[in-house]
Wavefront OBJ file of the C-alpha trace (Angstrom):
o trace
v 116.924 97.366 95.224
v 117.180 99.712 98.533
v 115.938 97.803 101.544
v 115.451 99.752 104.855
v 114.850 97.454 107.421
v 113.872 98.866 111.160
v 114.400 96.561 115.022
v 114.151 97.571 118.251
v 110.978 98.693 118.822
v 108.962 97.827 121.476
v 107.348 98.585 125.082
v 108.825 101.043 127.359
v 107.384 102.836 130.359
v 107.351 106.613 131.072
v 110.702 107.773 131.085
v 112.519 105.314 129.698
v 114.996 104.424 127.007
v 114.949 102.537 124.041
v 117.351 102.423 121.131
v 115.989 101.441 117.005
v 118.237 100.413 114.556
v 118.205 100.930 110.317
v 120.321 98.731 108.429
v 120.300 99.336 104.723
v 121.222 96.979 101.954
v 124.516 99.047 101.362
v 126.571 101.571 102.392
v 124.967 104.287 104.579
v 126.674 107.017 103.306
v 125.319 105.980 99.244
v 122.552 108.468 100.409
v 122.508 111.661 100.875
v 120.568 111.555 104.093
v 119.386 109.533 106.577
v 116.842 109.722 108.969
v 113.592 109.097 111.182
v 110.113 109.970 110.935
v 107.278 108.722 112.928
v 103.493 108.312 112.924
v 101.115 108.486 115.894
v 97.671 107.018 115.748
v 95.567 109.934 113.927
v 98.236 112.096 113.171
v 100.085 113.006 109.700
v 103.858 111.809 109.713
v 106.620 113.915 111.118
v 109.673 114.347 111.141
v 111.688 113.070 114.274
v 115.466 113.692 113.081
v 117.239 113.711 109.925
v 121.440 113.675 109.196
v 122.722 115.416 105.746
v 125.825 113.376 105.786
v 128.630 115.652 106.468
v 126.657 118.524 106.663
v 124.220 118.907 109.736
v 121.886 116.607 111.998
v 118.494 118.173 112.735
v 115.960 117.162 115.335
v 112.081 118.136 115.736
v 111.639 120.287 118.962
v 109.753 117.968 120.646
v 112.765 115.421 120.726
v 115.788 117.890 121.088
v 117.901 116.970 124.240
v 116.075 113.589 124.221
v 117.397 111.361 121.157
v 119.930 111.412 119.288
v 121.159 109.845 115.469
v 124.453 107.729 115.493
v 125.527 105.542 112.372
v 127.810 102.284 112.377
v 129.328 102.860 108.600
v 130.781 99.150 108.995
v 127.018 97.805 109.438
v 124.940 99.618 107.278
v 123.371 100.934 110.189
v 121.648 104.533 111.403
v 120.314 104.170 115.117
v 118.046 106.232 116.856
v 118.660 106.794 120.517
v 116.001 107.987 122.443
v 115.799 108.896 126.586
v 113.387 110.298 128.743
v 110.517 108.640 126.823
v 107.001 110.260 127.048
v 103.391 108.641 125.959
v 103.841 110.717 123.637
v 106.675 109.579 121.905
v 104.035 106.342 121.148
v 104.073 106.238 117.332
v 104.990 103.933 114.404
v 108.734 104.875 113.698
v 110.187 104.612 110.159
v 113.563 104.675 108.487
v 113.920 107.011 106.035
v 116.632 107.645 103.191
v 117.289 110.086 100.270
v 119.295 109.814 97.116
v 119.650 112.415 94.784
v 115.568 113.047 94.062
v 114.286 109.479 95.219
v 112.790 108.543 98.561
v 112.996 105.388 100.438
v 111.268 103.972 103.249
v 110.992 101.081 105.930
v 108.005 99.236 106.895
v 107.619 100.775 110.272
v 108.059 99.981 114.115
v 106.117 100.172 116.844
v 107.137 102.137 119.629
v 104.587 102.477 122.728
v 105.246 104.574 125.647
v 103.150 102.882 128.842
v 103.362 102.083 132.074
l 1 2 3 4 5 6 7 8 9 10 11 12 13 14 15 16 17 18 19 20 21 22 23 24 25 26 27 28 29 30 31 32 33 34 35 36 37 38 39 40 41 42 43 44 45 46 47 48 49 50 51 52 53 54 55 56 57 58 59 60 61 62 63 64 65 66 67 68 69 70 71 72 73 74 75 76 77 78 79 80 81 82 83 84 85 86 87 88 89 90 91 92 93 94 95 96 97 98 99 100 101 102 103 104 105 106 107 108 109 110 111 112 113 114 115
């Protein structure tokens, strides 16, 4: 059974950093991608930044030059680094994973921007 399990959320003021964490119940890289989407309070779920292993990393606009995806093979793990927060980064953050034609999905974090 796939577990995606998210940590590091949290609050952080305007223009700060925070770093969130996906450890899977095996190897990363038995997936063919990776990646984060996130939820704000009356808003649909988009996509914050996504990594086709071996093939390309893509961020939304809003986040481009602001966080970045890094993996740890040896502990399961896909981080998401973010900078320069902004209130409106505030949004439930989830892990998200693809293999082959099935979707899988964490429970969520909360991340709140405020000072």
């Amino acid at each position: 059974q796939v577990q995606l399990v998210e940590s590091g959320g949290g609050v952080v003021q305007p223009g700060g950093s925070l770093k969130l964490s996906c450890t899977t119940s095996g190897s990363i890289f038995s997936f063919n991608a990776m990646g984060w989407y996130r939820q704000a309070p009356g808003s649909q779920r988009e996509m914050v930044a996504k990594v086709h292993w071996g093939v390309n990393t893509t961020y939304a606009d809003s986040v481009k030059g602001r966080f970045t995806v890094s993996e740890d093979p040896a502990k399961n793990t896909v981080d998401l680094n973010m900078y320069i927060l902004k209130p409106e980064d505030t949004a439930v953050y989830y892990c998200y994973a693809v293999r082959r034609t099935t979707d899988y999905w964490g429970s969520g974090i909360l991340v709140t921007v405020s000072s």
